[in-house]
C-alpha positions as CSV (number, residue, x, y, z in Angstrom):
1,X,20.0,-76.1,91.8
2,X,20.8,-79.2,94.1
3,X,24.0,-80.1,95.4
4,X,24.5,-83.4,96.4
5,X,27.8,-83.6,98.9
6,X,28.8,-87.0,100.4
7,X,31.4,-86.7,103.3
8,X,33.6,-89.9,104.1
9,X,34.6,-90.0,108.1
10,X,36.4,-93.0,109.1
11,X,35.1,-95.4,111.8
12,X,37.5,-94.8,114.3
13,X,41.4,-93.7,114.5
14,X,44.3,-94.2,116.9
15,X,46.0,-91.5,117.9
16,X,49.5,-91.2,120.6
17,X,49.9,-88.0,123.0
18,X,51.4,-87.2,126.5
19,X,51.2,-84.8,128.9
20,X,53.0,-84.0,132.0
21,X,53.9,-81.3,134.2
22,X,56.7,-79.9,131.7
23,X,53.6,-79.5,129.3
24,X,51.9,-81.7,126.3
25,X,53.0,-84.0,123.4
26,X,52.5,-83.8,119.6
27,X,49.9,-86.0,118.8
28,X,50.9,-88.4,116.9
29,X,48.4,-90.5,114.7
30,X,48.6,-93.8,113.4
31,X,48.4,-94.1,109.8
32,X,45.5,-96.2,109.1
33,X,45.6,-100.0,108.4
34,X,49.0,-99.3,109.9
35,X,50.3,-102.6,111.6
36,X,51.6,-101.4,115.2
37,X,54.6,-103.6,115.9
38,X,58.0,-102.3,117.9
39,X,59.5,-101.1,114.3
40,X,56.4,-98.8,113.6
41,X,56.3,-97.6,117.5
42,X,59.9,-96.9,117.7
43,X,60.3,-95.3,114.2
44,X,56.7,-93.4,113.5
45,X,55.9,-92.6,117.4
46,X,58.8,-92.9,120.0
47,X,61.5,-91.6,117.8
48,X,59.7,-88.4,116.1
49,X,58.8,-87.8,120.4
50,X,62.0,-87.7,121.5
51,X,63.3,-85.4,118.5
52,X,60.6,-82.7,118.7
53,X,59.2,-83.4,122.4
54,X,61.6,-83.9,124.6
55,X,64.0,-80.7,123.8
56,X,60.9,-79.0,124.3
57,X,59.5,-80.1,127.2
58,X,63.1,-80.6,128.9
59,X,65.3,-77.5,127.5
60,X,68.1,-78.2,130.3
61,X,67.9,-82.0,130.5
62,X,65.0,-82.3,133.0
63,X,67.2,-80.2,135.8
């Protein structure tokens, strides 16, 4: 019996993380073909960061 598998791996991707003394980021990755203007930063990478992320990595406001 032959099996004949093809896998499809994209070229390249673009992906958004942080890291800092408090700890790491959520990656975030950019959907692909995506067009990266303000709208898709603030809405798919900045705002999802600062919901998840930040109460995380800053529990007591940074102090």
């Amino acid at each position: 019996m032959i099996i004949q598998q093809n896998s499809y791996w994209p070229k390249g991707f673009m992906v958004w993380g942080g890291v800092s003394s408090h700890g790491k980021t959520t990656l975030r990755f950019v959907e692909p073909g995506a067009k990266i203007n303000f709208n898709y930063y603030i809405n798919n990478i900045l705002k999802p960061f600062l919901r998840r992320d930040v109460p995380r990595l800053f529990p007591e406001n940074g102090r």
